[in-house]
N, C-alpha and C positions, 0 to 999 in steps of 0.2 A: 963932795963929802964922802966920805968912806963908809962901807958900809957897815965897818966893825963901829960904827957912832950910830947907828940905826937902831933904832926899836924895834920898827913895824914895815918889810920888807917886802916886795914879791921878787923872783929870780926868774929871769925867764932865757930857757936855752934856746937860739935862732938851731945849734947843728941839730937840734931834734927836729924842728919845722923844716930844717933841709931834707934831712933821714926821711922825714912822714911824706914830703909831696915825692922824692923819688920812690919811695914806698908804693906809692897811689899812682904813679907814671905804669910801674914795674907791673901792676895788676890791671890796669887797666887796657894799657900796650899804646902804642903811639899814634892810631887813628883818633881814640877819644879824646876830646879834650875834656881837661881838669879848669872847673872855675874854682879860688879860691874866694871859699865865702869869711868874709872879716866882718859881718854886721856885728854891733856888737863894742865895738873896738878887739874884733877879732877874738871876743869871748874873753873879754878882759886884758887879755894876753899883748895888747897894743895892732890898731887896726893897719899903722902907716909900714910898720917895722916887719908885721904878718907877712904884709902883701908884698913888701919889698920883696922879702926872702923866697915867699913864694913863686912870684913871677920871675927870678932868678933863676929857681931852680925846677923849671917845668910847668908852674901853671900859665895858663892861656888867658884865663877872664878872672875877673875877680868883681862880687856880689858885693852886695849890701842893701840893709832896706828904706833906707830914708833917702832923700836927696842929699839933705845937709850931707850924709856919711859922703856921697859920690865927689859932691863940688870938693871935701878935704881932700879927698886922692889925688883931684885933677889939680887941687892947690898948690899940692905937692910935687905934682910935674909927671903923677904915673899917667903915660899915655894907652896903657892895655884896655882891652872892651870893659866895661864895666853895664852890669845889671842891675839895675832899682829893682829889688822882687817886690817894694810895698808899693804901698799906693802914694800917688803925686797929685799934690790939688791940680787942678787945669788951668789955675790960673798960674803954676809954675812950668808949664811946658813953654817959655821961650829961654827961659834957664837950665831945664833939660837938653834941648838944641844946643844951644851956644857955650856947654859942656861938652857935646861930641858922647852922651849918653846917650844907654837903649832902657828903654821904660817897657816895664811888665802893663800890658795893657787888659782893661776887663770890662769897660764902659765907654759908652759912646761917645760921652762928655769929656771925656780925657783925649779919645782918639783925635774928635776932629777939634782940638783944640792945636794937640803936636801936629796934624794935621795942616792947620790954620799959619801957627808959630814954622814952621818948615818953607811955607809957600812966603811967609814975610823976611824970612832969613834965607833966601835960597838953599838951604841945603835939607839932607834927610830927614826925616824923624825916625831913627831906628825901634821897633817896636818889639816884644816875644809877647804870643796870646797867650793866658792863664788860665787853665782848663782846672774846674773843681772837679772831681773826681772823689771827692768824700770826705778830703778834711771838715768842708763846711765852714770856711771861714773868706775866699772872695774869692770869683774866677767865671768864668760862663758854665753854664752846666751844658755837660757831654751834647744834649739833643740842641744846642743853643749854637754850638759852634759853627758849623758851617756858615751860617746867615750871617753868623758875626764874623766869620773871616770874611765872609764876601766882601760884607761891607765896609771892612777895614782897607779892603784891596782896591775899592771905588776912590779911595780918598786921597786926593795929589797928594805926592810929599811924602807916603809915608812909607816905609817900607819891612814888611814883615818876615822878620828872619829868624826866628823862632815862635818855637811852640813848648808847653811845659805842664804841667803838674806838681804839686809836693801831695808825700805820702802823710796820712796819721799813723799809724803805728809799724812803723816797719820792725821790727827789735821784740812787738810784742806779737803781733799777731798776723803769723802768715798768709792764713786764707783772705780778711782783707786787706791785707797788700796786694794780695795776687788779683784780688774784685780791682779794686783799684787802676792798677797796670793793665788789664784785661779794659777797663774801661777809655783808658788812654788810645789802648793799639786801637780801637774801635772809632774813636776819634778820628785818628789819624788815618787809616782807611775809610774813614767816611769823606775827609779831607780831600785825598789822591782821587777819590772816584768825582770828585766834584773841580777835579784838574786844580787844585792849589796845593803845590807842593813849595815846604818851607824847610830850608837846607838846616836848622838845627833844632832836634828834638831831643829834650832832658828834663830825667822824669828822679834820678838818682841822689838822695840826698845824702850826706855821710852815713849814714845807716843802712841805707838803699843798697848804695856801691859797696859798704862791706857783707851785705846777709846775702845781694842776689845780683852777685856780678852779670847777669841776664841782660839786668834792667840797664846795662852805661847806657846806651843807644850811642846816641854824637855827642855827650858829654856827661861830666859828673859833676855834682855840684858839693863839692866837700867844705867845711866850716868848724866841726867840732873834731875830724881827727887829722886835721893840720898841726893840732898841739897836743891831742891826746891818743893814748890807747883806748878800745872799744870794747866792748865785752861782747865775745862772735855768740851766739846760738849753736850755729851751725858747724858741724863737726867737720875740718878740713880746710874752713876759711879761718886759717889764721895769721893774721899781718901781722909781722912784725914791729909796731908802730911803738913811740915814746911820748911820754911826756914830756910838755916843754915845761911846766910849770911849777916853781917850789914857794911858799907860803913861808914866810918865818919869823921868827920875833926873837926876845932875848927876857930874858931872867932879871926884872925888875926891883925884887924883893924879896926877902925868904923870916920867914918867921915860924916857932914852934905852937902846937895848939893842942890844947889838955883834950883830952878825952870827955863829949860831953856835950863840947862847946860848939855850938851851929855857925857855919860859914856861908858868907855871902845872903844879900837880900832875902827876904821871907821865910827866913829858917832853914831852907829847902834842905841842907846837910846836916848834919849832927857828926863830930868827928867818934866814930866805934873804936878809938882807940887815940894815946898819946901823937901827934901827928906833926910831919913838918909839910910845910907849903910854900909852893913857889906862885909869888902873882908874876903873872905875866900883861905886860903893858897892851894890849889889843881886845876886843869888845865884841859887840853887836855892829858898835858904831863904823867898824871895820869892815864886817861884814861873816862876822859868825853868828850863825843862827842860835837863836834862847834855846831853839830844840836840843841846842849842841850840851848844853847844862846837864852836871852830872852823866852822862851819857860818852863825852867823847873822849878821846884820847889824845896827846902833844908826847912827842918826842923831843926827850932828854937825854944828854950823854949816851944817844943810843937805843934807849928803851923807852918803851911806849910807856906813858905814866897817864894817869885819869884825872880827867876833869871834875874838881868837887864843888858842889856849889852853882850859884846860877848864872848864865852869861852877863855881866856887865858890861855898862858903853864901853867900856873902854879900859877894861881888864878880864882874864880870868883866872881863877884858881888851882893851882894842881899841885896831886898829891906826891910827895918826893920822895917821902918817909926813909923808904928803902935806899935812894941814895944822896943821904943828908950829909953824909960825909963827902962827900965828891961834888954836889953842885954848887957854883959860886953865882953870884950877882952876876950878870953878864956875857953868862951862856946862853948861846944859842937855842932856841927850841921850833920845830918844824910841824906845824900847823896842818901843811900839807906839803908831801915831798919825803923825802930821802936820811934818814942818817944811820948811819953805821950800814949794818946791815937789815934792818926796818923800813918799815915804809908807812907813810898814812896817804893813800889817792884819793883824788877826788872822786872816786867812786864810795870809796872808804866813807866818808865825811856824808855824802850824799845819802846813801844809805844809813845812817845815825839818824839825820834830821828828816828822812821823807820827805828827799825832794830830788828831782834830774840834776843827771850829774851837770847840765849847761847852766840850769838852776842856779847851782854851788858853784859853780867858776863866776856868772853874773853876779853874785850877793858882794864878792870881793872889792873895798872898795877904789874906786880908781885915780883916788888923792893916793892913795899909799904909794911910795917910790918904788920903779920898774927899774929893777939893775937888768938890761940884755947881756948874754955871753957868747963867744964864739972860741971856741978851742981853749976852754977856760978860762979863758981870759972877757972883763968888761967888755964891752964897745960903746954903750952907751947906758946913758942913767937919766930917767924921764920920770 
């Protein structure tokens, strides 16, 4: 089906996610390795098509946090390492195994399960330990690590070949990042003094690798600017990075509205003036935020025009007034993304509603058809 029959579209460009991982090669330089993180379905963006292109074009490993995400890659046939960062019941570690997966470990109960499942399957259980260091959300705490590698290293089967951390606020707050990282190295020299050394530590997560190129150590763990630009802080780090992603719909309806008269659910608008409106077929139910009502902006013919009225399932309102002579039924309008010389980002949008920008790429819904492109041209439609 062609897209000029579409409604309710997302566009997603592979040569930017080629541009961003040699991007991330270029800065990082060729001892580190780049994981490409797709949890997510690659942040909307499609998890299978992400990591293809990725692992094509420079990445090494590629993340994810559930199992289910890992079994689809291996379904798929991608043989590159791949990392469980979430947690995995124990009772799924002979399914971890007989994937040729490496599980983020942080409990006993997991351990000598893959442990268990490795010594029944002949082969490894590859493992990385997960150090909290302040998110506060799972991992061994700093003074807990050593006893728990030991004891990981007693256990047949299993073999431990990394070690990790994720940061909380790198983007906002320096000094704890820096607590943070500072807590890690502490680790891991606690580690070496107790003779257990583990050939891959990575602590860098897209935010990490772009504010404090310090932190690669033996890898980067990049996910949100495989398809997006980032907003540096810091004066000097600036990547060159693209969006892969465009949002769009088309001009469903167009009608004139007296000065007076309130649009859309609960009143919320009043038109201040004789008015034309264009409904555009896309919603809540799609994946734009009610915060986006009256508030946001869609590109028409070009120019940014405003959203009036409150977000419906599955339309919304905008005002055209200004150019009612020139939009037809049918026109394109871009949600998020590119026209003429405009732009609406996902930072853009994000910032409307008070939410992360991974936020607002996650709300998009993932029924809506993915045209991929390469040199302009389609390659595939999912």
């Amino acid at each position: 089906m062609d897209k000029t029959l579409r409604q309710n579209w997302v566009e997603i460009d592979l040569d930017a996610v080629v541009h961003n991982v040699k991007t991330i090669r270029q800065a990082v330089g060729s001892r580190v390795k780049i994981m490409a993180v797709v949890k997510a379905d690659a942040y909307g963006h499609g998890m299978v098509e992400v990591a293809e292109t990725a692992l094509d074009n420079g990445a090494d490993w590629l993340g994810v946090t559930t199992l289910e995400e890992a079994r689809e890659l291996r379904d798929y046939g991608f043989t590159a390492p791949i990392l469980i960062l979430g947690i995995t019941p124990a009772a799924e570690a002979v399914t971890v195994i007989e994937h040729d997966l490496t599980q983020t470990v942080c409990t006993a109960d997991l351990a000598e399960a893959l442990a268990k499942a490795a010594d029944k399957l002949g082969k490894k259980a590859k493992v990385h330990l997960k150090i909290d260091t302040g998110l506060t959300r799972f991992g061994v705490l700093p003074d807990e690590a050593v006893d728990f590698a030991t004891d990981l290293l007693r256990l047949p089967g299993l073999e431990l070949s990394g070690v990790y951390t994720h940061f909380a606020s790198p983007y906002e707050d320096d000094a704890y990042t820096m607590l943070q990282f500072e807590r890690f190295r502490t680790v891991l020299q606690a580690l070496e003094a107790a003779d257990i050394f583990i050939s891959l530590k990575h602590c860098a997560n897209s935010a990490a690798m772009y504010e404090y190129p310090e932190m690669a150590m033996d890898m980067v763990r990049c996910g949100f600017i495989l398809t997006n630009t980032s907003p540096a802080r810091h004066a000097g780090r600036e990547l060159p990075l693209r969006d892969a992603l465009q949002w769009k719909t088309r001009v469903a309806y167009i009608r004139a509205v007296a000065k007076g008269v309130s649009i859309g659910y609960a009143q919320k608008y009043s038109a201040p003036r004789d008015m034309v409106i264009a409904i555009l077929q896309t919603g809540y139910s799609d994946g734009i935020a009610t915060a986006y009502g009256n508030k946001g902006k869609v590109l028409i013919g070009g120019r940014l025009l405003p959203i009036v009225g409150g977000i419906c399932m599955s339309h919304i309102m905008v005002d055209i007034t200004d150019l009612a002579d020139t939009v037809k039924v049918g026109d394109e309008a871009v949600l998020i993304g590119k026209q003429g010389d405009a732009c609406i980002s996902v930072v853009d949008m994000a910032g409307v509603i008070g939410a992360g920008d991974a936020e607002t790429l996650g709300r998009i819904n993932h029924k809506i058809p993915r045209l991929y492109y390469r040199n302009g041209e389609v390659v595939k439609i999912k």
